[in-house]
N, C-alpha and C positions, 0 to 999 in steps of 0.2 A: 617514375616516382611511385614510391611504395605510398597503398593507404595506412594511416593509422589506424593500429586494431582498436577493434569496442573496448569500454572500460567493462561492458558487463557482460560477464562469463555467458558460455555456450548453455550451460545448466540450468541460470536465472530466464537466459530468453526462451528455450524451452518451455518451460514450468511456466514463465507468465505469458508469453505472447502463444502460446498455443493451448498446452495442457488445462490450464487454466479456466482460459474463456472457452473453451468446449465443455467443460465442464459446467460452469456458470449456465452458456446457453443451455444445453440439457436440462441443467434444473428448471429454469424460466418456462423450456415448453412444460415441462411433467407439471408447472406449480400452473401454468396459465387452462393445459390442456384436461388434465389428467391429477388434479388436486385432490380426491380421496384415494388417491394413491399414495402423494405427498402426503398429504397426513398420516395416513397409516403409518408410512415406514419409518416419521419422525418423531409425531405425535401419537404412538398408537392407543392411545386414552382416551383421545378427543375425538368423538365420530364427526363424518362431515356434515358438514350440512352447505345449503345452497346460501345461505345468511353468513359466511366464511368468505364467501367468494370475492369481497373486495378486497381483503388480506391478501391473497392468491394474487389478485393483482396487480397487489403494490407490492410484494414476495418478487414476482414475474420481472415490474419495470427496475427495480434495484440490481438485481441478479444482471439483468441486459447492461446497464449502465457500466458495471463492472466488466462482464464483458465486454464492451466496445472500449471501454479505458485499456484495456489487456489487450485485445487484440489489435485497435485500429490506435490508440494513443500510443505504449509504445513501441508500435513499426512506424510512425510517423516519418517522414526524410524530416531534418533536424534534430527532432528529440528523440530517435528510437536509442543514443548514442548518450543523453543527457540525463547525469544521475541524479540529477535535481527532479526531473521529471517521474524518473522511475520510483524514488524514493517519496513525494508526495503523492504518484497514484496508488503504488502497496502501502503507506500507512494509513492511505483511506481504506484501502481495500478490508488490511490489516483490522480498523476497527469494526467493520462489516462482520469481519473473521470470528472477534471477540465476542460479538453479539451471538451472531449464532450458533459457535461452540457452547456457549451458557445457554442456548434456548436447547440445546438438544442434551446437555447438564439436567436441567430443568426437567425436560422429557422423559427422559430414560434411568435418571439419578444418580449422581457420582458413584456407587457401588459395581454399578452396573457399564457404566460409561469409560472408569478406569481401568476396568479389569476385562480385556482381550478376553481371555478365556469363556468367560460370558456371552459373548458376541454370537448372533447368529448371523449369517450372510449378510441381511441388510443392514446390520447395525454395523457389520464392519466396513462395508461397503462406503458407508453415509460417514462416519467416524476417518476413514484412512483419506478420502477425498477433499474432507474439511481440513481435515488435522495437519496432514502433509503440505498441502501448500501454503497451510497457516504458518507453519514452521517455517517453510519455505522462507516466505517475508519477514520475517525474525529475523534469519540468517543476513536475508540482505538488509534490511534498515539497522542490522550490529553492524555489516561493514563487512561480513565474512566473504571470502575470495574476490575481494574489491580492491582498487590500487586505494590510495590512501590518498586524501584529499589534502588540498595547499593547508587548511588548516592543523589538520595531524601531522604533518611532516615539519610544520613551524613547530607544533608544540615540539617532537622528535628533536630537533633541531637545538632547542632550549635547556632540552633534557641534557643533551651532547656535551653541550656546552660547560 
């Protein structure tokens, strides 16, 4: 007996069960360990200071959560397969995403933020790592390279008709 393949692509588990939460953890140590560093490369206006450090913190435990959602939620047995699951932890993730795209908006200022050319290392670095898996989760909560759920295939169905 053959298994039934996943509904979600090779790409999607990629990008969130790995790419992802490596990423996430990386920033949590750099924000928990090594935070005027983190400020520099994000905030480079804001010097640090020790009176920051509960931000850092609560920066650190957010960042973890997302990655334990990504890494160990969906490889779960049960839900690594259920796009209900995957689709409510990337639109949490997703408004995480939103948030901090605008804090580094905020940062560096649309002129600067939209325009690649601009970019030195670290801003593209910090910019491609947000941006791309932000996208990423776009793609999947639109439905792109995803079978179609009973309800799209009813409305389809209606259309046909």
């Amino acid at each position: 007996m053959s298994a039934t393949p996943s509904p979600i692509p090779r790409a999607y588990r990629l990008l969130f069960t790995t790419f992802e939460p490596l990423l996430a953890t990386a920033g949590a140590i750099q924000a928990f360990f090594f935070p005027s560093a983190l400020i520099s490369s994000t905030v480079p206006t804001v010097p640090y200071s020790l009176s920051l450090s509960p931000l850092f913190t609560q920066m650190t435990g957010s960042w973890l959560m997302l990655a334990f959602h990504d890494f160990v939620t969906l490889r779960s047995d049960g839900l690594k397969d259920d796009l209900h699951v995957w689709r409510h932890t990337l639109a949490a993730s997703a408004i995480s995403d939103v948030f901090y795209t605008a804090s580094l908006i905020q940062s560096v200022g649309p002129a600067l933020f939209f325009n690649p050319l601009r970019w030195d290392v670290v801003n593209a670095v910090t910019v491609v790592t947000t941006v791309g898996p932000f996208l990423g989760k776009l793609c999947f909560l639109a439905g792109l390279g995803l079978p179609a759920t009973n309800a799209e295939r009813k409305r389809g169905e209606k259309k046909a008709l």
